[in-house]
DOLUM-633837 format. One record per residue (C-alpha): residue number from 1; x, y, z. Coordinates in nm, 2 decimals. Each point is the difference from the previous one (the first is absolute). Layout:
<bases>
+-----+--------+--------+--------+
!   n !      X !      Y !      Z !
+-----+--------+--------+--------+
! NUM !      X !      Y !      Z !
...
+-----+--------+--------+--------+
</bases>
This chain:
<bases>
+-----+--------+--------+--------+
!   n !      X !      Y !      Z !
+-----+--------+--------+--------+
!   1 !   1.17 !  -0.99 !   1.24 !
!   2 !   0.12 !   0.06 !   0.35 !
!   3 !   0.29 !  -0.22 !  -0.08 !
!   4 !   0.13 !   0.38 !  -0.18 !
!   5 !  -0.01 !   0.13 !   0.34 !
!   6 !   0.32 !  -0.20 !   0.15 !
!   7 !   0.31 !  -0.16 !  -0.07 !
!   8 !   0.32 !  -0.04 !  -0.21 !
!   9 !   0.01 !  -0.02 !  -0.39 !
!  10 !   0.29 !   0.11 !  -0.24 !
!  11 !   0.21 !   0.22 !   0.21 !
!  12 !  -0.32 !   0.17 !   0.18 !
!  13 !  -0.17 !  -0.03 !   0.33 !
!  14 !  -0.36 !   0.06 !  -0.06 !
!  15 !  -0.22 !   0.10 !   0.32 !
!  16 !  -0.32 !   0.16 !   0.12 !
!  17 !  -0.17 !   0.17 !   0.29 !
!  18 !  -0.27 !   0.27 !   0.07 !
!  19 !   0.05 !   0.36 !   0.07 !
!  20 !  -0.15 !   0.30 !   0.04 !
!  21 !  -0.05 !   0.23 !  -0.30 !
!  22 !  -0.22 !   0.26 !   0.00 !
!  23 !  -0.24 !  -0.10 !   0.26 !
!  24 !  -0.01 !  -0.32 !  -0.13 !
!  25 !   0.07 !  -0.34 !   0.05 !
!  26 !   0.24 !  -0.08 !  -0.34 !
!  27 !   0.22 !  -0.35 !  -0.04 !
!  28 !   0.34 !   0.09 !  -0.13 !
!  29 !   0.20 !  -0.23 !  -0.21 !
!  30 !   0.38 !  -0.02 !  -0.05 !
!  31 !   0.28 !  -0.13 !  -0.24 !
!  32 !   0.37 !   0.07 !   0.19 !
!  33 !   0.29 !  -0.10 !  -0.17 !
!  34 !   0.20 !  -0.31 !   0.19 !
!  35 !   0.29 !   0.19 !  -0.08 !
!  36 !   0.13 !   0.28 !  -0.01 !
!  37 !  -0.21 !   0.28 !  -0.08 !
!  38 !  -0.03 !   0.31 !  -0.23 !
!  39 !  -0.10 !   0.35 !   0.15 !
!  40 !  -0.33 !  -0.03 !  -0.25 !
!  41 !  -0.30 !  -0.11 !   0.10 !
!  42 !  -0.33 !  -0.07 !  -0.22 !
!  43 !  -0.30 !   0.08 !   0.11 !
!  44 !  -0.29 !  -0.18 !  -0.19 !
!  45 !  -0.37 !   0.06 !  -0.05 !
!  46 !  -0.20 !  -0.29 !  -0.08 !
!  47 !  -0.34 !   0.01 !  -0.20 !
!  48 !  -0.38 !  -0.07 !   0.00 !
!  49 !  -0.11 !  -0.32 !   0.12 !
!  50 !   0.31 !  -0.14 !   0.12 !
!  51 !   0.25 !   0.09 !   0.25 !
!  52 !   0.38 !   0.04 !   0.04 !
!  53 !   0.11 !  -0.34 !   0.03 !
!  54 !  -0.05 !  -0.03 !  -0.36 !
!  55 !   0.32 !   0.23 !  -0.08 !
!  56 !   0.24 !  -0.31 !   0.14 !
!  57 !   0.10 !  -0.10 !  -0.36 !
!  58 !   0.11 !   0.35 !   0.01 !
!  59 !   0.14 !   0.07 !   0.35 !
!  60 !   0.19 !  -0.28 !   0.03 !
!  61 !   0.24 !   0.06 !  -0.27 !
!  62 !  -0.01 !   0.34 !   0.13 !
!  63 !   0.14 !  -0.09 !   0.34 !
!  64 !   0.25 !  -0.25 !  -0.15 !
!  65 !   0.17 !   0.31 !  -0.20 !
!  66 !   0.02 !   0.16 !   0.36 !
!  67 !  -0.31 !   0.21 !  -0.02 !
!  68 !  -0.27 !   0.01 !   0.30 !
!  69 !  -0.35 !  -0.05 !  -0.16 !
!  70 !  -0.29 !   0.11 !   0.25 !
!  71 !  -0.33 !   0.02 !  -0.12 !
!  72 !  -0.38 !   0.01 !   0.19 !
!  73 !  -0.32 !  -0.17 !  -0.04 !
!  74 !  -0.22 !   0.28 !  -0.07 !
!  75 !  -0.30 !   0.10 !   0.24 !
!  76 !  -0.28 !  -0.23 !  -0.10 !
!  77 !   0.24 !  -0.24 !  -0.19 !
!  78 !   0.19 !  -0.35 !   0.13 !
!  79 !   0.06 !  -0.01 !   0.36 !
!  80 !  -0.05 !   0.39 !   0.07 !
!  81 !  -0.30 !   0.15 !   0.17 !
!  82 !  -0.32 !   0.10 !  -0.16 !
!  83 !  -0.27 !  -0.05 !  -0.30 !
!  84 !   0.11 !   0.19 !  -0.32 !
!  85 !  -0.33 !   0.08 !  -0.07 !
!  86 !  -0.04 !   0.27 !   0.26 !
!  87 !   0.24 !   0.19 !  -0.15 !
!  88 !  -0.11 !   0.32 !  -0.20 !
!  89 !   0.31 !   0.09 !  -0.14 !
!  90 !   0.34 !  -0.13 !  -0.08 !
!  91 !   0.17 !   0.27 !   0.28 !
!  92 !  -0.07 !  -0.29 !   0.26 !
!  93 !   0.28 !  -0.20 !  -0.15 !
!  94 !   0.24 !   0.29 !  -0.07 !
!  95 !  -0.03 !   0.12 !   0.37 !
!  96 !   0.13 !  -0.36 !   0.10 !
!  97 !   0.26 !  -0.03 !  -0.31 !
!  98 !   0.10 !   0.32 !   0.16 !
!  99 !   0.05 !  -0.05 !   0.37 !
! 100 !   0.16 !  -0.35 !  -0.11 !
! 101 !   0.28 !   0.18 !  -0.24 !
! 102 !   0.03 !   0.24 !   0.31 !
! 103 !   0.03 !  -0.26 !   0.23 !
! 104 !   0.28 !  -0.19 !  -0.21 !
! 105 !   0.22 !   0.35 !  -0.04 !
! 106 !   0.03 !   0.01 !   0.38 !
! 107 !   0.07 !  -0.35 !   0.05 !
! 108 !   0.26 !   0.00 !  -0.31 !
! 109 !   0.07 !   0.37 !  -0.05 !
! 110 !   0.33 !  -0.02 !  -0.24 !
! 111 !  -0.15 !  -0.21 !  -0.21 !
! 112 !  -0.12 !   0.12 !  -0.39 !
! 113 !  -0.38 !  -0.09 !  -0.07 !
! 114 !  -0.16 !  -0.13 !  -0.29 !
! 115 !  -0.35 !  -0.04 !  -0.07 !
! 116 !  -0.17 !  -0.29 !  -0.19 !
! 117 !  -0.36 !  -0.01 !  -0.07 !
! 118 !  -0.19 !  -0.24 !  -0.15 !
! 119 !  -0.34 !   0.07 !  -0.17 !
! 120 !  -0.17 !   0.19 !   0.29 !
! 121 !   0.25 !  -0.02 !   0.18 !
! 122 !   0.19 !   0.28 !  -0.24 !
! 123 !  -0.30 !   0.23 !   0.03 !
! 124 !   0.08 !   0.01 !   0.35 !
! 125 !   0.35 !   0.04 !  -0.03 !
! 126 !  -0.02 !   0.28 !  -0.20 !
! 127 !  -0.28 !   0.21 !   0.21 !
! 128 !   0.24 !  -0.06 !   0.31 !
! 129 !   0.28 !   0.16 !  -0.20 !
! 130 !  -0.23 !   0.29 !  -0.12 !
! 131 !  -0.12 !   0.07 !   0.34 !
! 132 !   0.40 !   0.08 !   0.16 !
! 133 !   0.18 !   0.29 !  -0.05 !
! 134 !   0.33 !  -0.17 !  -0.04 !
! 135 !   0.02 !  -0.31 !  -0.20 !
! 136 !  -0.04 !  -0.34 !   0.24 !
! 137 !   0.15 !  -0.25 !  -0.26 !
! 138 !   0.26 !   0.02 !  -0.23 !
! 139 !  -0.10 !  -0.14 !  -0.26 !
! 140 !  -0.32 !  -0.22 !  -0.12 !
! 141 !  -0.15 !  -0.27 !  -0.18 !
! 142 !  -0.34 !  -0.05 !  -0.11 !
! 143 !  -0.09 !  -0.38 !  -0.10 !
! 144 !  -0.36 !  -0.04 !  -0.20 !
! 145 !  -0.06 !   0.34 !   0.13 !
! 146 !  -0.41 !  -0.02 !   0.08 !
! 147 !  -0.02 !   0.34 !  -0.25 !
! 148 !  -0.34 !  -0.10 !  -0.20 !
! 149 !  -0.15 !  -0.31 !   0.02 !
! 150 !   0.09 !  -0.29 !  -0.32 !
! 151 !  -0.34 !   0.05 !  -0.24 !
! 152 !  -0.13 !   0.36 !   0.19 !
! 153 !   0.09 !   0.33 !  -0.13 !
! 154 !   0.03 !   0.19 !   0.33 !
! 155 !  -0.18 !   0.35 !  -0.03 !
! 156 !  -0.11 !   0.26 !   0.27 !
! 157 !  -0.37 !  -0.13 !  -0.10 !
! 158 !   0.09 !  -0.34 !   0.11 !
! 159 !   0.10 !   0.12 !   0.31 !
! 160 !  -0.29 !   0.21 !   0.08 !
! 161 !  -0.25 !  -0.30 !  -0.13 !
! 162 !   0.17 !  -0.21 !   0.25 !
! 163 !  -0.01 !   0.24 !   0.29 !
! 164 !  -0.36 !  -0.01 !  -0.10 !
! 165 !  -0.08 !  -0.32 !   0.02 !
! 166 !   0.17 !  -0.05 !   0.34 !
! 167 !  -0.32 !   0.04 !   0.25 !
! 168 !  -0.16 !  -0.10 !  -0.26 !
! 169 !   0.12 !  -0.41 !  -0.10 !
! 170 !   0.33 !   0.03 !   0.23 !
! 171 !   0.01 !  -0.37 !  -0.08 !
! 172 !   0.04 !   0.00 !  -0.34 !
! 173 !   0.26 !  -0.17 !  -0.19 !
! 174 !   0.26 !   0.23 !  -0.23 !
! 175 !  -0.03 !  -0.11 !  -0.35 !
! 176 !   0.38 !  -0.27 !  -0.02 !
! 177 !   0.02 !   0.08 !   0.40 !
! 178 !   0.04 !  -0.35 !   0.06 !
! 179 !   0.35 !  -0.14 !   0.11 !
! 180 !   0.01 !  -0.34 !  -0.15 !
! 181 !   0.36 !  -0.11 !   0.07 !
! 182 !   0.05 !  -0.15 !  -0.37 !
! 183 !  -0.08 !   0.37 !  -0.08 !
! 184 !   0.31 !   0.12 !   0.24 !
! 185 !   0.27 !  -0.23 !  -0.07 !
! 186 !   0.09 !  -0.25 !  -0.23 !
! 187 !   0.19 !  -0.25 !   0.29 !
! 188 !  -0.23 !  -0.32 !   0.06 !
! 189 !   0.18 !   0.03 !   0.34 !
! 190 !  -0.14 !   0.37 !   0.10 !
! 191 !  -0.31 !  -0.06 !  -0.15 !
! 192 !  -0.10 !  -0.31 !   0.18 !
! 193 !   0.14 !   0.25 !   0.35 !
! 194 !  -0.22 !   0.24 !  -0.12 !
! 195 !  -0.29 !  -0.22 !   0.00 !
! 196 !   0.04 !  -0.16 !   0.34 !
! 197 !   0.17 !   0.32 !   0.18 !
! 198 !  -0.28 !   0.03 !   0.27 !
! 199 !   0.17 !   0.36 !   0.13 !
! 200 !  -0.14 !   0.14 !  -0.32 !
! 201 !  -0.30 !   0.22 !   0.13 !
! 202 !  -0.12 !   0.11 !  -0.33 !
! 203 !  -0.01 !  -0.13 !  -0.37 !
! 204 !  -0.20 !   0.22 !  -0.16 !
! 205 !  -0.02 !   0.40 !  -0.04 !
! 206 !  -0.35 !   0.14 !   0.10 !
! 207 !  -0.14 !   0.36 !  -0.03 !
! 208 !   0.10 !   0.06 !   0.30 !
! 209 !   0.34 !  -0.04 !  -0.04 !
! 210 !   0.04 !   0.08 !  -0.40 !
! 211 !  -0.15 !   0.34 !   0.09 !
! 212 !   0.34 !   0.12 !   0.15 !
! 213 !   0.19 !  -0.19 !  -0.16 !
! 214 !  -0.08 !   0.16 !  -0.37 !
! 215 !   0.00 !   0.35 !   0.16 !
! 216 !   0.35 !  -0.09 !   0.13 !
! 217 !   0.11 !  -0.17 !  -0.37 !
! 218 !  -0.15 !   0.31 !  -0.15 !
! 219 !   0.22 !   0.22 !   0.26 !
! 220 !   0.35 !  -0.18 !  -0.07 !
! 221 !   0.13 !   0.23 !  -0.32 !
! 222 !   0.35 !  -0.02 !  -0.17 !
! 223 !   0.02 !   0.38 !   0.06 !
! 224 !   0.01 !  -0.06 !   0.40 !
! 225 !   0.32 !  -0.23 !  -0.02 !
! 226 !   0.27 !   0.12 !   0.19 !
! 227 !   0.24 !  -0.28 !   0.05 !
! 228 !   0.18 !  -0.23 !  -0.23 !
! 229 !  -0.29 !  -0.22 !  -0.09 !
! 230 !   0.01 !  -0.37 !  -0.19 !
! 231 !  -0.29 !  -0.13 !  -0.11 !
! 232 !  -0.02 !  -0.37 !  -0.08 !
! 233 !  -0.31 !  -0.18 !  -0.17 !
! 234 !  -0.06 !  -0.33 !  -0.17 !
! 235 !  -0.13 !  -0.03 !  -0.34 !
! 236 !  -0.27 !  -0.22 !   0.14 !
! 237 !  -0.14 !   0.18 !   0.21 !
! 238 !  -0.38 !  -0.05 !   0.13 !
! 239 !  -0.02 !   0.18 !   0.31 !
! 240 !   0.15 !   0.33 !  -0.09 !
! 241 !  -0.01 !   0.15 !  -0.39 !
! 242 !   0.42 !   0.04 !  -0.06 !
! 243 !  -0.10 !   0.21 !  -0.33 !
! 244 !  -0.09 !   0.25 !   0.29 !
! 245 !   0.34 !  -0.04 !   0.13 !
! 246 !   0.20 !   0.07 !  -0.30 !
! 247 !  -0.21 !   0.29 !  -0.07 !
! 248 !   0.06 !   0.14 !   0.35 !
! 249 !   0.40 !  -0.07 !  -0.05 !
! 250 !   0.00 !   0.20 !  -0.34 !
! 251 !  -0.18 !   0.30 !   0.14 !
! 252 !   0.19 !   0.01 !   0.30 !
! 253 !   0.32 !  -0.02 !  -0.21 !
! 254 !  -0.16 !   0.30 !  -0.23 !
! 255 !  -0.03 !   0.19 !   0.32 !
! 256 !   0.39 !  -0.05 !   0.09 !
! 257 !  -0.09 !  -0.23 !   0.30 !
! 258 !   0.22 !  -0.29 !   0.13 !
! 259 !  -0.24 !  -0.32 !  -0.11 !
! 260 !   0.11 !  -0.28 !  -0.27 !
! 261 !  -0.24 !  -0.29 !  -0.06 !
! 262 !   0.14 !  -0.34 !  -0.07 !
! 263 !  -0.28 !  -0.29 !  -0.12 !
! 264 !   0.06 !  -0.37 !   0.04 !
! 265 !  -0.14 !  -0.22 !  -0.28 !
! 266 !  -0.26 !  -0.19 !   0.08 !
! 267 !   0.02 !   0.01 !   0.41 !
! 268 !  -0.35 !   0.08 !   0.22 !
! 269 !  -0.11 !   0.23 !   0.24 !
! 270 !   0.23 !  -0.14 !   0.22 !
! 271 !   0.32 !   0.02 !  -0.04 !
! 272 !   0.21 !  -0.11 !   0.29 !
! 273 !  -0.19 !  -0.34 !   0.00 !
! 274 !  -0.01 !  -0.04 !  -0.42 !
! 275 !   0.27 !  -0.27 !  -0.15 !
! 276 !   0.35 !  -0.05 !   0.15 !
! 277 !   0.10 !   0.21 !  -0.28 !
! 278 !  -0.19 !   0.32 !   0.07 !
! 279 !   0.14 !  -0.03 !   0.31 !
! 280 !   0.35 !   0.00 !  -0.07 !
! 281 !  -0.10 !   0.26 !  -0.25 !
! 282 !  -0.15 !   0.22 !   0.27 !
! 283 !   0.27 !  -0.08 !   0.25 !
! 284 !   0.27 !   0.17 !  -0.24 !
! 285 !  -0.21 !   0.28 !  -0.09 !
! 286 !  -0.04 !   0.12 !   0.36 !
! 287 !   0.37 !  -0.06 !   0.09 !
! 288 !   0.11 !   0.20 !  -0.31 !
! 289 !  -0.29 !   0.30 !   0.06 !
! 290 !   0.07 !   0.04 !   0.40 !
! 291 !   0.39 !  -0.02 !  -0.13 !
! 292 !  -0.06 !   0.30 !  -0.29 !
! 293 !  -0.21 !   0.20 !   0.25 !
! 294 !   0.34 !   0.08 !   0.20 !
! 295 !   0.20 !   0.09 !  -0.30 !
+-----+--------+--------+--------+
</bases>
């Protein structure tokens, strides 16, 4: 996967190094256009048991249409610091989404922000937002949004059971928390990455991650959106239950809030890696909602 990291492919420059991000030791990854380039920038958040290299289906037709795409591997994910089991809460991730965003706005500071967050990586997105008191993207998009997990009803007594069970079996296995690639994404191509990808840390959600990770799924409500909001879910979902999705569109849309759900027949988890046609899908659907968030 480090071949994601570096080089040239349709129209972008791809590269990588490590920085400093809240105390930590964090690879960055980046997608600049060859050519000329648009005052808009993308900032992405990647999910669980991957990293960010995975969004290059997606960032590199970004940077082709003159948009920089710049992204992190999360602490405790791909080539950035740490073991994401020590965590004890998901604020670990947002402090470094954080200082990143803040990082980028001085290096690029006429430049219009957009967030995309995929499965976890949305959650985080979205407590970042909620924590400033002036908006830090323009606009965002949500893919497979990590809301409730596919086959669990998420409930406050879930959460507490698992918060329970923490010092208790902190190894234990969340029922469907493991990330079989077939599961993800329905490319051969990804899948067989997926299954060699040796800067994978973790493959499988224990107690001692699931425990903040339902209290922050459980925390994420449609009535907390602020921003122009897309969700975008595939029918075929295993990872992340997109019935929860649609349900969370229609009450935020009840509620007067900015958030419209689209749902892509038959794609998985995820998204930016599914069939060349999702991907083209997706790839117009983000041009056309960055574009109606300036309108």
């Amino acid at each position: 996967m480090s071949s994601y990291c570096a080089g040239n492919s349709l129209g972008a420059i791809a590269s990588g190094c490590h920085v400093q991000l809240a105390g930590y030791n964090i690879y960055e990854r980046r997608w600049t256009p060859q050519g000329p380039r648009r005052q808009e920038l993308v900032f992405l958040c990647h999910g669980f048991a991957e990293h960010c290299g995975y969004f290059h289906q997606l960032a590199e037709p970004l940077a082709a249409a003159g948009f920089l795409a710049v992204g992190h591997d999360f602490y405790g994910h791909g080539l950035s610091e740490g073991n994401v089991n020590q965590l004890r809460s998901i604020d670990t991730l947002v402090d470094v989404a954080a200082a990143h965003l803040a990082k980028l706005k001085l290096e690029f500071p006429d430049c219009i922000v957009y967030g995309v967050g995929y499965s976890m990586g949305a959650l985080v997105l979205h407590r970042m937002c909620g924590r400033s008191p002036q908006p830090p993207l323009s606009a965002m998009v949500w893919l497979s949004p990590a809301l409730q997990p596919a086959g669990m009803k998420l409930t406050k007594r879930r959460v507490q059971l698992s918060k329970w069970l923490l010092p208790r079996l902190p190894n234990l296995p969340l029922p469907g928390g493991r990330f079989r690639p077939e599961d993800l994404t329905r490319s051969k191509e990804t899948q067989e990455q997926l299954h060699t990808d040796t800067s994978i840390k973790q493959r499988v959600l224990y107690t001692r991650v699931c425990a903040w990770m339902l209290e922050a799924m459980l925390a994420t409500q449609p009535g907390s959106i602020t921003l122009p909001t897309l969700l975008i879910t595939g029918t075929a979902d295993r990872i992340a239950d997109p019935a929860r999705s649609a349900a969370f569109v229609a009450a935020g849309q009840a509620l007067g809030k900015p958030v419209t759900g689209r749902a892509y027949l038959g794609a998985r988890h995820q998204l930016h890696t599914d069939l060349p046609t999702v991907g083209v899908k997706l790839h117009q659907d983000l041009m056309q909602w960055f574009a109606a968030s300036q309108d």
